[in-house]
Short mmCIF file of the C-alpha atoms (twelve columns), coordinates in Angstrom:
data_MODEL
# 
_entry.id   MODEL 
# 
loop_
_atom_site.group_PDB 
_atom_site.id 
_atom_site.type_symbol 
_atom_site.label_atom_id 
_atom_site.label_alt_id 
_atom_site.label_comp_id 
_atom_site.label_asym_id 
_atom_site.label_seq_id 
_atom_site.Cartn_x 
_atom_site.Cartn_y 
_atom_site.Cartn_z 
_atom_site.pdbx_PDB_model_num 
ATOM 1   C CA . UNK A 1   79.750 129.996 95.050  1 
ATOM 2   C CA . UNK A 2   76.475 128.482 96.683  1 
ATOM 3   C CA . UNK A 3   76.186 128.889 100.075 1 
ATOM 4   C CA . UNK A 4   74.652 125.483 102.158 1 
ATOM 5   C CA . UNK A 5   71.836 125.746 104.054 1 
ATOM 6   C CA . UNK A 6   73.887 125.360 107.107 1 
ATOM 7   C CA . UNK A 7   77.384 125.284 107.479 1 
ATOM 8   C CA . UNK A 8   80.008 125.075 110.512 1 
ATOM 9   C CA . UNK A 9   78.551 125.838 113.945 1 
ATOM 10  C CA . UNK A 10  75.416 126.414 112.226 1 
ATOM 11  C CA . UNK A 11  75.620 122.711 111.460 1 
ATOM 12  C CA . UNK A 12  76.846 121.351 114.027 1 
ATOM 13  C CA . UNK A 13  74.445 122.991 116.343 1 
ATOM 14  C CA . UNK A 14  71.206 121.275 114.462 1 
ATOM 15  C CA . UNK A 15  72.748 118.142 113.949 1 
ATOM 16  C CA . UNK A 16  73.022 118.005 118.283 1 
ATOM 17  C CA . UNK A 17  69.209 119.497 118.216 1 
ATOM 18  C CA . UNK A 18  68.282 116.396 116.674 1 
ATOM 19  C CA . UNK A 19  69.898 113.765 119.395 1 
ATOM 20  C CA . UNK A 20  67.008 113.508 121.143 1 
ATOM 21  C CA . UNK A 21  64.692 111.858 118.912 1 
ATOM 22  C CA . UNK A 22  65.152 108.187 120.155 1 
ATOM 23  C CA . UNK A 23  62.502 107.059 117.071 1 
ATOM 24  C CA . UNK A 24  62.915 108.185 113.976 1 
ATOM 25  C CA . UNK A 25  66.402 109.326 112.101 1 
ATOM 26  C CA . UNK A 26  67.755 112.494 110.517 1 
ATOM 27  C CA . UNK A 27  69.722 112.839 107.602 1 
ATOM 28  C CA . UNK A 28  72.298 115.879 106.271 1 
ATOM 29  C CA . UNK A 29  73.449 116.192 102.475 1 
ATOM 30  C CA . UNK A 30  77.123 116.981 102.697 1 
ATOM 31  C CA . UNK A 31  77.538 117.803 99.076  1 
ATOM 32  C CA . UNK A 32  78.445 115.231 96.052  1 
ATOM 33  C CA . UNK A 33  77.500 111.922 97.369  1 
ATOM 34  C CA . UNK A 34  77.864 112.869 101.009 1 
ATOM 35  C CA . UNK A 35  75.875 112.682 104.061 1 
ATOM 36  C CA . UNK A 36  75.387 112.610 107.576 1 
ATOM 37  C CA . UNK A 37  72.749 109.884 109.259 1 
ATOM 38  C CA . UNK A 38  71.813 110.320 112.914 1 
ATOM 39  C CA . UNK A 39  69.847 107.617 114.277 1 
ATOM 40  C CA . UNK A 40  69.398 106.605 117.834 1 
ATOM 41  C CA . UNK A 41  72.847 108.508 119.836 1 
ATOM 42  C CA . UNK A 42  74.289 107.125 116.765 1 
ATOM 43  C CA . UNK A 43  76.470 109.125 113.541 1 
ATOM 44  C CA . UNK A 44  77.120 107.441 110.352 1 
ATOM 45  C CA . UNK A 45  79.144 108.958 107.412 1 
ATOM 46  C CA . UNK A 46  78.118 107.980 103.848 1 
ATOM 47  C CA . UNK A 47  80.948 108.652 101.073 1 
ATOM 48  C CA . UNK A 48  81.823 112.196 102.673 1 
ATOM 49  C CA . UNK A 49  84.205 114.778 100.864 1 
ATOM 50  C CA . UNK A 50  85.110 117.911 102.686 1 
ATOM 51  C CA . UNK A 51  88.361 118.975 101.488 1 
ATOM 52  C CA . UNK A 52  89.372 120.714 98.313  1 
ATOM 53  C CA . UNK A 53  91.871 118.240 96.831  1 
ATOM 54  C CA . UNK A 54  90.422 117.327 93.542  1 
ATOM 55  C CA . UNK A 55  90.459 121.479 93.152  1 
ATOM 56  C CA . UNK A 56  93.865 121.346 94.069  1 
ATOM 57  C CA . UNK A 57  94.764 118.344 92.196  1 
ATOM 58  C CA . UNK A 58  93.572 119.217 88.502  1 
ATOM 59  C CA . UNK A 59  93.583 122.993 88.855  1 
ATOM 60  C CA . UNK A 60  96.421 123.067 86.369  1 
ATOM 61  C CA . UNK A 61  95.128 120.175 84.055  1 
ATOM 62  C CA . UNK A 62  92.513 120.339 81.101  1 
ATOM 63  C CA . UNK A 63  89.977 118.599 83.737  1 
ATOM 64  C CA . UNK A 64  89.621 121.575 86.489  1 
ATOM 65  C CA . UNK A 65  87.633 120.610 89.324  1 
ATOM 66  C CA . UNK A 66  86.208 124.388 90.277  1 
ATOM 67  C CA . UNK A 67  83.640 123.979 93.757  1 
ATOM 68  C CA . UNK A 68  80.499 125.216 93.119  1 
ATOM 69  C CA . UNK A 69  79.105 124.891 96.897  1 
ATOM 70  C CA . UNK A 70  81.125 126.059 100.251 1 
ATOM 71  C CA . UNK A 71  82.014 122.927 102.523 1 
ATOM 72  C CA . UNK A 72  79.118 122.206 104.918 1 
ATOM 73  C CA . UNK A 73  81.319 121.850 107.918 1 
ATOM 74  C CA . UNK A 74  85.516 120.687 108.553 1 
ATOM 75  C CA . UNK A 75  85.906 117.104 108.972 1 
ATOM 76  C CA . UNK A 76  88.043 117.515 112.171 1 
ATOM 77  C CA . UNK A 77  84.737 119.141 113.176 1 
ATOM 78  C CA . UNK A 78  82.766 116.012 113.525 1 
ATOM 79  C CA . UNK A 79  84.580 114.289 116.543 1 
ATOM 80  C CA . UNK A 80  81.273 111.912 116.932 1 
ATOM 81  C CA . UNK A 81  81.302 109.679 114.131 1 
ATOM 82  C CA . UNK A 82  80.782 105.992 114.695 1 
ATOM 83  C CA . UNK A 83  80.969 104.573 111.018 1 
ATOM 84  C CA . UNK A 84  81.909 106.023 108.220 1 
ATOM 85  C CA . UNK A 85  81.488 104.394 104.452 1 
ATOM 86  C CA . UNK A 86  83.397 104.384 101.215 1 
ATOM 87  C CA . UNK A 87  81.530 102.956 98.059  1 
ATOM 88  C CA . UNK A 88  84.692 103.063 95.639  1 
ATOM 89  C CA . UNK A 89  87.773 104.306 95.180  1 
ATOM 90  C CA . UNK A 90  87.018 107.531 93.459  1 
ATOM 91  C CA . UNK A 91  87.989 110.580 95.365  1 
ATOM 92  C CA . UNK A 92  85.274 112.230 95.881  1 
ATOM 93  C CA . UNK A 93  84.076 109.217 97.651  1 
ATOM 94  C CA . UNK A 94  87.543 108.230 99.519  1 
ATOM 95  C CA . UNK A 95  89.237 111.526 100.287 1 
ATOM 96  C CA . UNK A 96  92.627 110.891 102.174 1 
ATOM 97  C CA . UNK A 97  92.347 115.206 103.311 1 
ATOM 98  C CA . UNK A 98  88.541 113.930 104.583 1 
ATOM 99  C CA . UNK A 99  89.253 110.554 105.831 1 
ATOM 100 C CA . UNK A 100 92.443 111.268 107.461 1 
ATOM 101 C CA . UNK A 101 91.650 113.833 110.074 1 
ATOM 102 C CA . UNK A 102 88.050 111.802 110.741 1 
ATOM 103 C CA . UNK A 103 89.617 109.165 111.817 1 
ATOM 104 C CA . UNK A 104 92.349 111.505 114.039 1 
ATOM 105 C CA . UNK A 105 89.216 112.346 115.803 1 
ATOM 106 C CA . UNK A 106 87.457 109.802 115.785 1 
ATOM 107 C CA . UNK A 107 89.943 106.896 116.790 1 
ATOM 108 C CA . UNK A 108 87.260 104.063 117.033 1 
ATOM 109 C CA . UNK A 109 85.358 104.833 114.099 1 
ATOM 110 C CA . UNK A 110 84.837 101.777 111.777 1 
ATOM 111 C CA . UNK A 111 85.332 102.683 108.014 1 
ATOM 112 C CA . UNK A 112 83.306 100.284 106.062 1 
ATOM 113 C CA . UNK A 113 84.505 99.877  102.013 1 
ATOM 114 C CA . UNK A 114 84.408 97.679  99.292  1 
ATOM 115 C CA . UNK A 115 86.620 94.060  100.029 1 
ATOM 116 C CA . UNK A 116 87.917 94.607  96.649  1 
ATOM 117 C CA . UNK A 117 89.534 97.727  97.617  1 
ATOM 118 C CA . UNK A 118 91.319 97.169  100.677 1 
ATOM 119 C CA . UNK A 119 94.934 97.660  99.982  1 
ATOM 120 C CA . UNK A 120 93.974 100.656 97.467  1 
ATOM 121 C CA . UNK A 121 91.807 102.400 101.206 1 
ATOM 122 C CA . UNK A 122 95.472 101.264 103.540 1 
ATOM 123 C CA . UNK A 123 97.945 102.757 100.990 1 
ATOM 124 C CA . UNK A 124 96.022 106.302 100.124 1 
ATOM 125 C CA . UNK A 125 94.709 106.526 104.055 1 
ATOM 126 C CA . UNK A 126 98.138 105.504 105.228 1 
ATOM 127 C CA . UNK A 127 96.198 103.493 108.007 1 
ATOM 128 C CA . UNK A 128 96.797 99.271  109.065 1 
ATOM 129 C CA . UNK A 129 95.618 97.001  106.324 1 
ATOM 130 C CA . UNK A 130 93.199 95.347  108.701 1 
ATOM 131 C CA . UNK A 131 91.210 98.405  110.051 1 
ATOM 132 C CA . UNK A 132 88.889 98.768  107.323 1 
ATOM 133 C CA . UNK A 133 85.928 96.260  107.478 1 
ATOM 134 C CA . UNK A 134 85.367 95.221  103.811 1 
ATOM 135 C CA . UNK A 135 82.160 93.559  102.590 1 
ATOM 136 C CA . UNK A 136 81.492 92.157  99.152  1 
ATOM 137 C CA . UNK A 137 78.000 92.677  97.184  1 
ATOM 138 C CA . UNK A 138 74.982 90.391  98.586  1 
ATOM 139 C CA . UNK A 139 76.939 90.006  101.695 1 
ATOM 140 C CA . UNK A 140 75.283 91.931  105.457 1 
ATOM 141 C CA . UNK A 141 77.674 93.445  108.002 1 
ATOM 142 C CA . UNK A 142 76.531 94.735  110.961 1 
ATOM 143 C CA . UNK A 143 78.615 97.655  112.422 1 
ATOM 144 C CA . UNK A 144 77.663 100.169 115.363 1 
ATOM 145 C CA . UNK A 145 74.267 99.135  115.659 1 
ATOM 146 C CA . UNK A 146 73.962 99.548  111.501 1 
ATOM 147 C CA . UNK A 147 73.047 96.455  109.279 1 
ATOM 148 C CA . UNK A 148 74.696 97.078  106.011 1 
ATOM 149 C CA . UNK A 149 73.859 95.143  102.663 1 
ATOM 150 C CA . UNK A 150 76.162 95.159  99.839  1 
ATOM 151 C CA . UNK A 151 74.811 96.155  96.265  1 
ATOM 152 C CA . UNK A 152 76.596 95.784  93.115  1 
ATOM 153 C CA . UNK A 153 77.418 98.976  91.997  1 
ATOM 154 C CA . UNK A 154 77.878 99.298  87.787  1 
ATOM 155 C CA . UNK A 155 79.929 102.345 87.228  1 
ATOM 156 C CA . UNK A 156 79.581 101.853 83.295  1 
ATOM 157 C CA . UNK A 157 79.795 98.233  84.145  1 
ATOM 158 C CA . UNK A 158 80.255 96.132  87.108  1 
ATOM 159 C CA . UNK A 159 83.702 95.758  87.655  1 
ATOM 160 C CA . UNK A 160 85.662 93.036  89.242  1 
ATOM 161 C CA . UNK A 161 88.706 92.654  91.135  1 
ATOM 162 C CA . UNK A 162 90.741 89.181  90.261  1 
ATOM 163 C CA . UNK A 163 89.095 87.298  93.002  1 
ATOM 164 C CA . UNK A 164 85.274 88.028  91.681  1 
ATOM 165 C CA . UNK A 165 84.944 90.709  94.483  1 
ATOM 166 C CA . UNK A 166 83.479 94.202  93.672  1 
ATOM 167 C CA . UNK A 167 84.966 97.011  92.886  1 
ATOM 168 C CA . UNK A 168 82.080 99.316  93.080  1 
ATOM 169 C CA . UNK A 169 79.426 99.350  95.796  1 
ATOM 170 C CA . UNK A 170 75.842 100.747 96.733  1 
ATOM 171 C CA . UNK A 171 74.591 99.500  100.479 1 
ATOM 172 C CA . UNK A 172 71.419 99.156  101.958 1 
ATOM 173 C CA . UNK A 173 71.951 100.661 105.558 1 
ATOM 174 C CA . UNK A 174 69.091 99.339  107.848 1 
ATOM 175 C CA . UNK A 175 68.276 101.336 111.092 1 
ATOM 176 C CA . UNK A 176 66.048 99.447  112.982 1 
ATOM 177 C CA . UNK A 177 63.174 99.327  110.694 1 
ATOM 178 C CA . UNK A 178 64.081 101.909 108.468 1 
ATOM 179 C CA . UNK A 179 66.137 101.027 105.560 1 
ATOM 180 C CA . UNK A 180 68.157 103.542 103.253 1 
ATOM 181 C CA . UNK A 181 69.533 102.995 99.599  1 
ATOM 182 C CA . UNK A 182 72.756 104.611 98.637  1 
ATOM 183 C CA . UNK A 183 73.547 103.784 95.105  1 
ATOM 184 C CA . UNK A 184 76.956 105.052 95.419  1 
ATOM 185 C CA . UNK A 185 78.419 105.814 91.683  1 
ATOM 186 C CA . UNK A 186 75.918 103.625 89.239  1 
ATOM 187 C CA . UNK A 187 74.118 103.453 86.115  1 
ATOM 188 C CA . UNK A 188 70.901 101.356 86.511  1 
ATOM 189 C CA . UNK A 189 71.906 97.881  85.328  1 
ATOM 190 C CA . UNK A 190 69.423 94.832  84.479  1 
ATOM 191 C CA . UNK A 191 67.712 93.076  87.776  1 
ATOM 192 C CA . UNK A 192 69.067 96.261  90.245  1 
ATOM 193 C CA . UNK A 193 65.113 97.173  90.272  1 
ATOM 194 C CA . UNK A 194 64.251 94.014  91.158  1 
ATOM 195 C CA . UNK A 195 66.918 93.587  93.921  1 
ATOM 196 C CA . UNK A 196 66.151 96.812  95.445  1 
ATOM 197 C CA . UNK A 197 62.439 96.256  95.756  1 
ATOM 198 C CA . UNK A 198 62.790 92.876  97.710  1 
ATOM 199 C CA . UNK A 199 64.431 95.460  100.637 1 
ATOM 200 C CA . UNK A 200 62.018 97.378  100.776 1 
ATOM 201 C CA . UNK A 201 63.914 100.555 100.591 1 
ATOM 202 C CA . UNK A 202 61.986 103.778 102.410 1 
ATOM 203 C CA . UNK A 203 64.894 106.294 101.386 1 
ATOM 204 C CA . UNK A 204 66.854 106.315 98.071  1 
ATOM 205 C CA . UNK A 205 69.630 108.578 97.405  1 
ATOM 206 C CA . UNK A 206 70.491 108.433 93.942  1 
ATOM 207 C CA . UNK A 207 73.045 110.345 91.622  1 
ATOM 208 C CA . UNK A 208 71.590 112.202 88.817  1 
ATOM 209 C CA . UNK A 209 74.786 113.966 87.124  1 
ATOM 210 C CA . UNK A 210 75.011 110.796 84.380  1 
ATOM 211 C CA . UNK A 211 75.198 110.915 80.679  1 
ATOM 212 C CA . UNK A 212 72.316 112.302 78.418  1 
ATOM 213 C CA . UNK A 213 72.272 113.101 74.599  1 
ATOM 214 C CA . UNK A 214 73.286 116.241 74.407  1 
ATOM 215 C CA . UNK A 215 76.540 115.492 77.311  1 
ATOM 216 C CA . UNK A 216 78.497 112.509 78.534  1 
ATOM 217 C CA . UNK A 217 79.061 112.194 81.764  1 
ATOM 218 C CA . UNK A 218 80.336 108.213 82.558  1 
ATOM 219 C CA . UNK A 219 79.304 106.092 85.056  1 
ATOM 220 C CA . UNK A 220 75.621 107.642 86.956  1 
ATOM 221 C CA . UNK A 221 72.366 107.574 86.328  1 
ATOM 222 C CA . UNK A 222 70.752 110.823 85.156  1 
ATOM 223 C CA . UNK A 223 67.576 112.339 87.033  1 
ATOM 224 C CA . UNK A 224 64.961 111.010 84.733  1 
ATOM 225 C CA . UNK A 225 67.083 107.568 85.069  1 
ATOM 226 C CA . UNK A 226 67.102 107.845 88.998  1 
ATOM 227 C CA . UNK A 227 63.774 108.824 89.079  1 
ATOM 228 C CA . UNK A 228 62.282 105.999 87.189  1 
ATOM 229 C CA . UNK A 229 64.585 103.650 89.200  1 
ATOM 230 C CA . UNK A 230 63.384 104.795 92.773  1 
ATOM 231 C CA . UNK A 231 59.539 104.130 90.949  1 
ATOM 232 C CA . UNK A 232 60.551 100.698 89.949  1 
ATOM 233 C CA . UNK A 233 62.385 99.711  93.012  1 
ATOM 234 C CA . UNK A 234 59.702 100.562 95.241  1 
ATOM 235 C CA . UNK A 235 61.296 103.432 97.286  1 
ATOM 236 C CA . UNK A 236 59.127 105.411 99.487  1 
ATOM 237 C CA . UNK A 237 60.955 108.502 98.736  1 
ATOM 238 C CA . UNK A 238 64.138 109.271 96.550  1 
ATOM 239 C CA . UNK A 239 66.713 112.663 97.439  1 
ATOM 240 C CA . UNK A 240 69.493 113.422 94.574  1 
ATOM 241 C CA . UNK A 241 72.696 113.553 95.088  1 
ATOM 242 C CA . UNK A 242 75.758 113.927 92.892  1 
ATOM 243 C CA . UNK A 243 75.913 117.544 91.421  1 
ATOM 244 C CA . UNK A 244 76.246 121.134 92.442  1 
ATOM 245 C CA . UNK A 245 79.730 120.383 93.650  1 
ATOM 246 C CA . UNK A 246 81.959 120.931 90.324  1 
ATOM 247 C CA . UNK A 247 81.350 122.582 87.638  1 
ATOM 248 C CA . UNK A 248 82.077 119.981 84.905  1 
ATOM 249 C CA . UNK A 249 80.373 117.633 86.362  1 
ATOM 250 C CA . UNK A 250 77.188 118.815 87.942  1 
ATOM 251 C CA . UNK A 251 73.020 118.436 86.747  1 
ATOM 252 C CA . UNK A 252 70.074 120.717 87.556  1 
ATOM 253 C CA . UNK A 253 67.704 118.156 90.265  1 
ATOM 254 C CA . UNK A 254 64.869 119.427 87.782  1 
ATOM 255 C CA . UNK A 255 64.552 117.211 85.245  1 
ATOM 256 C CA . UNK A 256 64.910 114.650 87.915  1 
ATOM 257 C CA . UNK A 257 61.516 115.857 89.900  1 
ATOM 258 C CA . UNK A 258 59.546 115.991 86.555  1 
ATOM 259 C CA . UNK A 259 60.193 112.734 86.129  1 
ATOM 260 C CA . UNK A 260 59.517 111.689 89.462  1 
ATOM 261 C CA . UNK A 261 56.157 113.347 89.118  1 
ATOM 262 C CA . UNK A 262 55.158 111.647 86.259  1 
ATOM 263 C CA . UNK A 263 55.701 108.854 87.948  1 
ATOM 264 C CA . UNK A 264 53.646 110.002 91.474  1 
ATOM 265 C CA . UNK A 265 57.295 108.783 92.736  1 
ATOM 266 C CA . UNK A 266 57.929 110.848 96.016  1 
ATOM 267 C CA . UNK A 267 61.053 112.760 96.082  1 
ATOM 268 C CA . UNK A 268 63.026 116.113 98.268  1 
ATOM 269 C CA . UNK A 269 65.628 118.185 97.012  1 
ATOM 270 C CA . UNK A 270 68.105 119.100 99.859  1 
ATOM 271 C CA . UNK A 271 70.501 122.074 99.482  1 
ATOM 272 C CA . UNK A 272 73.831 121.052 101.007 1 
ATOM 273 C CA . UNK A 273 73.660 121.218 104.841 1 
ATOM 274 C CA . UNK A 274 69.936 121.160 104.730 1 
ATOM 275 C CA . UNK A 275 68.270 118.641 107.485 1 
ATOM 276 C CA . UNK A 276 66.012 115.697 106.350 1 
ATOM 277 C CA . UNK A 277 63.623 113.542 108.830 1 
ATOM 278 C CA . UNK A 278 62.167 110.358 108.451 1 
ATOM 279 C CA . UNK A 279 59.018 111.494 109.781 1 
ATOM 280 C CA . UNK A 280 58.615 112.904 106.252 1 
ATOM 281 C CA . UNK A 281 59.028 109.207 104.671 1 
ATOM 282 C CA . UNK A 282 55.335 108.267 102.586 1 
ATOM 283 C CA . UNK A 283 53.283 105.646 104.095 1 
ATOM 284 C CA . UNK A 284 54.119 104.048 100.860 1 
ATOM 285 C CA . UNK A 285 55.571 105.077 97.308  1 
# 
């Protein structure tokens, strides 16, 4: 089992060393496609899973979800959440045995998800209908502070609810002048480069676990993929997400910075519960 960087009071304790820093913003890989933003007093979730139930859930099936890293931290642990996000309906990105005691402890949190998906978030979070603030791709919320854009996601393909809404989601989460990409669960489609570069994005975080010849793997990018994306696009800097959390389903980050430096496309690996710092974005990719 690999051990994150930091985990529990560990965590916690340099996530609070970091709430001083009134300029620039920090950022904590929670495993999967999870992490923590701190910007400004402020503490936004992106797509966090915590829990075990997806081990729990298929460990008697042909499909066994075995961890491969320890949880970073307990989610009724982080009692200073503002907003948290959901990019789809997958589990690993809208975990009732996360979500659920988040939002016990943090009672005026703001859960932003996909429109599409808003009676699918109520029914598995058991929570009100109308809590969840739903957004729809090219459409900007802001929420705490946080300007969110809404990016099709294509998980194979882009998928549509009856009303033309989204399904899948990436957002562009603007912090002041900073701006962050998270792909949530996506191949790279035709014109996403080209949408992407327009925001000038300084932070990418991209999955990398997707299909390649020798494996299939639906619905991500793979490293070389994500790497030659982030180039495209225009990112300052790209960080992989999306492996190392189950063993079916996981990618070495290598083949993703070979690519990247074929490219001169700037990139970090994080190990889960590792720190990141926008004082280490490029001055341009």
């Amino acid at each position: 089992m690999i051990q994150p960087a930091l985990r529990g009071r560990d965590f916690l304790d340099d996530v609070a060393l970091c709430r001083g820093d009134a300029v620039n913003f920090y950022l904590w890989w929670l495993g999967q496609s999870g992490f923590l933003v701190q910007w400004q007093g402020r503490h936004l979730l992106i797509d966090p899973y915590l829990s075990d139930s997806l081990t729990k859930k298929y460990a008697q099936t042909d499909k066994p979800h075995v961890r491969m890293t320890e949880p970073v931290v307990a989610a009724e642990s982080l009692d200073f959440i503002d907003v948290i996000t959901s990019s789809h309906n997958h589990t690993d990105h809208l975990d009732a045995e996360t979500l659920v005691p988040l939002l016990g402890v943090n009672p005026s949190a703001r859960l932003v998800i996909p429109e599409a998906n808003r009676d699918f978030v109520s029914n598995r979070l058991g929570i009100a209908t109308d809590l969840p603030i739903g957004i729809d791709a090219d459409q900007t919320i802001t929420v705490a502070g946080i300007k969110f854009t809404a990016i099709p996601a294509a998980h194979e393909t882009i998928e549509r609810d009856s009303a033309g809404r989204c399904k899948y989601l990436g957002y562009i989460i603007e912090l002041g002048n900073w701006r962050i990409y998270h792909s949530g669960d996506s191949v790279v489609y035709p014109g996403l480069a080209e949408k992407l570069r327009g925001h000038r994005i300084d932070l990418a975080l991209l999955p990398i676990n997707g299909a390649r010849p020798e494996r299939r793997v639906a619905g991500n990018m793979n490293g070389p993929e994500a790497a030659h994306l982030a180039k495209a696009a225009g990112c300052k800097l790209a960080i992989p997400c999306h492996y190392e959390m189950f063993e079916f389903n996981t990618e070495s980050p290598g083949d993703f910075v070979t690519a990247a430096k074929s490219l001169n496309q700037p990139v970090q690996v994080l190990e889960a519960g590792e720190r990141w710092s926008s004082h280490d974005v490029p001055s341009s990719a």
